[in-house]
C-alpha positions in Angstrom: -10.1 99.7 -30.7 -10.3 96.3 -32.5 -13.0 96.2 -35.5 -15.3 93.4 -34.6 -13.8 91.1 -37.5 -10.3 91.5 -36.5 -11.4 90.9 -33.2 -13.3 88.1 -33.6 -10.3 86.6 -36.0 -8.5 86.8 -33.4 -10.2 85.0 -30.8 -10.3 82.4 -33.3 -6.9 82.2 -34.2 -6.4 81.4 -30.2 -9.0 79.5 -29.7 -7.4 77.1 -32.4 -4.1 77.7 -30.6 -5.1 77.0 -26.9 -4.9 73.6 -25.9 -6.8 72.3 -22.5 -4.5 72.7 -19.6 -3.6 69.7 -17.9 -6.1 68.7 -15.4 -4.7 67.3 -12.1 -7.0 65.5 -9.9 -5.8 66.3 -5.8 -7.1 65.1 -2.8 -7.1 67.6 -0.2 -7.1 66.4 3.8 -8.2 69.1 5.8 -5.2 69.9 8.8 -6.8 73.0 10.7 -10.0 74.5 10.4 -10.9 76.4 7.5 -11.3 80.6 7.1 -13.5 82.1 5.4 -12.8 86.1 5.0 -15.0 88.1 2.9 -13.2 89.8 0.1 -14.3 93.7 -1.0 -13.9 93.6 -4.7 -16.1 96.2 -6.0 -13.9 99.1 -7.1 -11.9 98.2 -10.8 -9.0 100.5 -9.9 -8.5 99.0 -6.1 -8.4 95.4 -6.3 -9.0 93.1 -4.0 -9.7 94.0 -0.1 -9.6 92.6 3.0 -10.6 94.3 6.4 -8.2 93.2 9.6 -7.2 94.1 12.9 -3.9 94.5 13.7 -2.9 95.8 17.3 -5.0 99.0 18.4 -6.2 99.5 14.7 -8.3 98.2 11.7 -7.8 98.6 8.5 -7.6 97.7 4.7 -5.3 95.3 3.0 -4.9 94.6 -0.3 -4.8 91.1 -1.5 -2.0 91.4 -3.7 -0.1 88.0 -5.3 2.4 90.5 -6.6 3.9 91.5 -3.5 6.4 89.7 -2.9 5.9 90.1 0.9 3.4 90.9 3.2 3.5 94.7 3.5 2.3 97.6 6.1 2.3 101.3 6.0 4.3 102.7 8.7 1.4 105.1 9.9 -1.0 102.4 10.2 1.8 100.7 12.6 2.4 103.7 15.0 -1.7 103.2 15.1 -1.5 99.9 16.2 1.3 99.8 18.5 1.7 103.7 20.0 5.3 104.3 21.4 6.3 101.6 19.9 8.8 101.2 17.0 9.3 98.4 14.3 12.3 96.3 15.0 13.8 93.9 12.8 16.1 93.5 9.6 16.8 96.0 7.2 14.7 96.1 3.6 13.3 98.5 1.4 10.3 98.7 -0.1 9.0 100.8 -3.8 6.3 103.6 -1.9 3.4 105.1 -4.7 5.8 107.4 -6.5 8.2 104.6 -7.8 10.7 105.3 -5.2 12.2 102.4 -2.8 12.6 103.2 0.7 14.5 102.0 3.7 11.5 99.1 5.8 12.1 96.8 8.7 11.3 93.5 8.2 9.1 92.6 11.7 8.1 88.9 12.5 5.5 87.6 13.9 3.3 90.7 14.1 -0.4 89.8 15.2 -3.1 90.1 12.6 -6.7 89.4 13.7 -9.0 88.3 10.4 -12.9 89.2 10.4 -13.6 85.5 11.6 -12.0 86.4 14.6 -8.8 84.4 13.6 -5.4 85.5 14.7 -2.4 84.6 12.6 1.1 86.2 13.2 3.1 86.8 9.6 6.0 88.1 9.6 5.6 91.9 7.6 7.9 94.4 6.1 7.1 98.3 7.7 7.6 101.6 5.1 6.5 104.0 3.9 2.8 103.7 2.0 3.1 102.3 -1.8 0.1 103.0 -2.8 -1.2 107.3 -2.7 -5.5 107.8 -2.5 -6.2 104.3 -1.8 -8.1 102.5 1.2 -5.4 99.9 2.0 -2.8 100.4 4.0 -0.8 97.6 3.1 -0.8 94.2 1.1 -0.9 90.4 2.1 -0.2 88.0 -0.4 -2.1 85.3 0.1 -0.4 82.8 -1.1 2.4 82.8 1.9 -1.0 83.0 4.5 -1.0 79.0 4.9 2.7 77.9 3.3 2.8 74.1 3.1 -1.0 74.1 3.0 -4.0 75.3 0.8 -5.4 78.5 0.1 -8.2 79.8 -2.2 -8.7 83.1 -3.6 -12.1 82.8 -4.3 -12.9 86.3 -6.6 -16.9 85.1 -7.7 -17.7 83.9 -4.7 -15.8 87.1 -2.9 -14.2 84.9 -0.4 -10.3 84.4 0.7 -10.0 80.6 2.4 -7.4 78.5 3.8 -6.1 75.5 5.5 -9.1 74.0 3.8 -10.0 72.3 1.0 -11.2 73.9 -2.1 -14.5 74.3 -2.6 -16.0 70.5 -2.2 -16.8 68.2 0.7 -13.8 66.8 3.2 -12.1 64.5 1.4 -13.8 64.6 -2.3 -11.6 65.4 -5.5 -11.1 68.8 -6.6 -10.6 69.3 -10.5 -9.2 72.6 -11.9 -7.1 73.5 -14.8 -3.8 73.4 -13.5 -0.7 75.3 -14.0 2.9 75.4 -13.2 3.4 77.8 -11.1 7.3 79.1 -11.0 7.9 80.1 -7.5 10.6 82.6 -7.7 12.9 84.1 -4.7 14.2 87.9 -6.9 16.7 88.8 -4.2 17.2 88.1 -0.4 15.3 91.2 0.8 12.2 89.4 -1.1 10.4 87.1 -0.1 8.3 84.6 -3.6 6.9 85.9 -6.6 4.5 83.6 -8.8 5.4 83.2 -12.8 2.5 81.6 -14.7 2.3 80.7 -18.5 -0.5 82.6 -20.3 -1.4 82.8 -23.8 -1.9 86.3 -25.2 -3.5 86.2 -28.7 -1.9 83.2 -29.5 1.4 83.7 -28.1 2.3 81.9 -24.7 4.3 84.4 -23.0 5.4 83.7 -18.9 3.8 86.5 -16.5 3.9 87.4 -12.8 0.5 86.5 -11.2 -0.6 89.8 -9.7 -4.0 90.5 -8.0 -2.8 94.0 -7.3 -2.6 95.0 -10.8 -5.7 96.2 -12.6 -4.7 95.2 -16.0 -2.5 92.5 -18.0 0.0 94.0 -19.3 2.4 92.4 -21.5 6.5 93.8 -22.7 6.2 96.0 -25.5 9.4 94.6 -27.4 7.7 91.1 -27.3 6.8 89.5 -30.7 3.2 89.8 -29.9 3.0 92.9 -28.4 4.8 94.0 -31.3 1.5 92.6 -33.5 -0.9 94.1 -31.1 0.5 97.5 -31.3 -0.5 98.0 -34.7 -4.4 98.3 -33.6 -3.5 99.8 -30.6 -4.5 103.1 -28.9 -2.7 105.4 -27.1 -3.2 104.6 -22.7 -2.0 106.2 -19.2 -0.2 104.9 -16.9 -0.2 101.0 -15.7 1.1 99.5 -12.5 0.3 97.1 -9.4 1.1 97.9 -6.1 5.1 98.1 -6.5 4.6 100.9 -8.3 3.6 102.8 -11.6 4.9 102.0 -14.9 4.0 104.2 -18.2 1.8 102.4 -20.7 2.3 103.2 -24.3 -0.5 101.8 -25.5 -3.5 99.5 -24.5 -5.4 96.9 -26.8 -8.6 94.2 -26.7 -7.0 90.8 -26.9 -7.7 87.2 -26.1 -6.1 86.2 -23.1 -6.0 82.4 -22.7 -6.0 81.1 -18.5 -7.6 79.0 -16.5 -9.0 76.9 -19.4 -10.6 79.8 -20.9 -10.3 82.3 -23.3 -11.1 86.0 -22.7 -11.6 89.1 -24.4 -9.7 91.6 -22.1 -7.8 95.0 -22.4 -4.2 94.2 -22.5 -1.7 97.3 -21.6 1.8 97.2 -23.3 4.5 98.9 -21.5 7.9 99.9 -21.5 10.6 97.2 -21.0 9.7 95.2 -18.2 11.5 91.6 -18.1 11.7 91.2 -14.2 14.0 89.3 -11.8 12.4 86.2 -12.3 12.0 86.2 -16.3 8.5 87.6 -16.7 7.3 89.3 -19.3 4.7 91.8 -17.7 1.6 90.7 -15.1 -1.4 89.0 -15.1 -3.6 91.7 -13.7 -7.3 91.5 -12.0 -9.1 92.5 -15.3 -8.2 89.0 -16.1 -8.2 87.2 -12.7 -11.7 89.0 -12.0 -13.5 85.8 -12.9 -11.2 83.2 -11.8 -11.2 80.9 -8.1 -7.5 80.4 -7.8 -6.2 77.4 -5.7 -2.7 77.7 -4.4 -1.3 73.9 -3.0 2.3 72.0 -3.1 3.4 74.6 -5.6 0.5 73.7 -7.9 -1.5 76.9 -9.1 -4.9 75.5 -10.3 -7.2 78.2 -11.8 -10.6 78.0 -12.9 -11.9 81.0 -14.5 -15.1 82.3 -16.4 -17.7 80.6 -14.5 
């Protein structure tokens, strides 16, 4: 663990290094009514929950901005439909061990939200990626209103969309904005989300996941490279596409949403992904943040 003065030297250091984000000012028209779904977010190691309906069942899904498609375990699905079996295009999918499996890839399966709204989405079936868990699956919420606008709301433990953000019909939302890369890694993927984020002084690009406890940054990056020296030894790191081994974990500022914050930071083995990241921006981060996906415009406002 940092001392207190090298900590504190450090927040500094970024403070002096992190400039105010550009600050857009949007006008949102609402299209459809809005939905407003309660999020569970009271277990660190989970992330954030939603509870759904789908066919004959209910169950847990993980809101997960990491997943680069809405995903469900195939024994929740021979819950929901009995007798019947997934049809659709061949995928795979990574299951909790690390391993990727053979999936369908079903469209248009019927998913009933706690406001009583139904939406179809279109859902890749396989084996469960995530062992001794509640959910049973993953929606990223970001594809749940394509085109239109959708708030992940963590404070106010709310999921909402085809509304506008928090303010009357009409009014003008401001939010620290960011470019958000929107990223296709293959064609048996659907989007993945690369956001800028300053790590103890250091902008570095990450993939926005909300079913990820922790940030966790490259280890062979510059500044993980600096961080390692007052780091301690730390188990094993992952999202929801599986587990990674962290070498070691660190207290750092991390610089989104037009704040700064003290967080643990994981550093891991190699992980430059498909779409040029350098690691994840996990929930210990995101925890305190009201995210506003919209015209490929991520606009985060964190820390109160």
């Amino acid at each position: 663990m940092y001392r207190l003065p090298v900590a504190i030297a450090l927040l500094l250091q970024a403070c002096a290094l992190y400039p105010p984000q550009r600050t857009e000012q949007l006008r949102y028209e609402a299209s459809v009514p809005a939905h407003a779904i309660p999020i569970l977010l009271d277990r660190r190691d989970t992330g954030p929950i939603i509870n759904v309906a789908i066919g004959r069942t209910r169950t847990w899904l993980l809101l997960d901005t990491g997943a680069s498609s809405h995903i469900l375990s195939d024994d929740v699905w021979a819950e929901a439909f009995p007798g019947l079996k997934p049809v659709g295009a061949r995928a795979s999918v990574m299951d909790f061990s690390g391993v990727v499996r053979p999936a369908v890839l079903v469209r248009e399966v019927p998913v009933m939200f706690t406001d009583g709204w139904t939406q179809p989405i279109e859902v890749l079936v396989g084996p469960r990626f995530s062992k001794n868990q509640p959910f049973a699956g993953a929606l990223n919420p970001h594809r749940l209103h394509e085109g239109g606008v959708v708030v992940l709301d963590f404070p106010g433990r709310e999921l909402r969309w085809g509304a506008p953000p928090p303010a009357a019909d009409g009014e003008v939302y401001d939010a620290a904005a960011h470019t958000m890369r929107i990223c296709q890694p293959s064609v048996n993927h659907g989007l993945e989300l690369v956001v800028p984020v300053q790590v103890a002084g250091e902008w570095v690009d990450l993939l926005l996941d909300t079913g990820a406890q922790f940030t966790a940054l490259d280890e062979d990056l510059p500044v993980a490279q600096r961080l390692l020296r007052s780091a301690r030894p730390a188990g094993a790191v992952g999202g929801a596409s599986g587990k990674a081994m962290a070498s070691a974990r660190v207290n750092a500022p991390v610089g989104f949403g037009g704040v700064l914050q003290l967080n643990e930071v994981r550093l891991i083995p190699r992980r430059t992904g498909p779409c040029g990241e350098h690691g994840v921006l996990g929930m210990e981060t995101l925890r305190s943040c009201r995210l506003t996906f919209a015209q490929g415009w991520l606009m985060a406002h964190c820390g109160g």
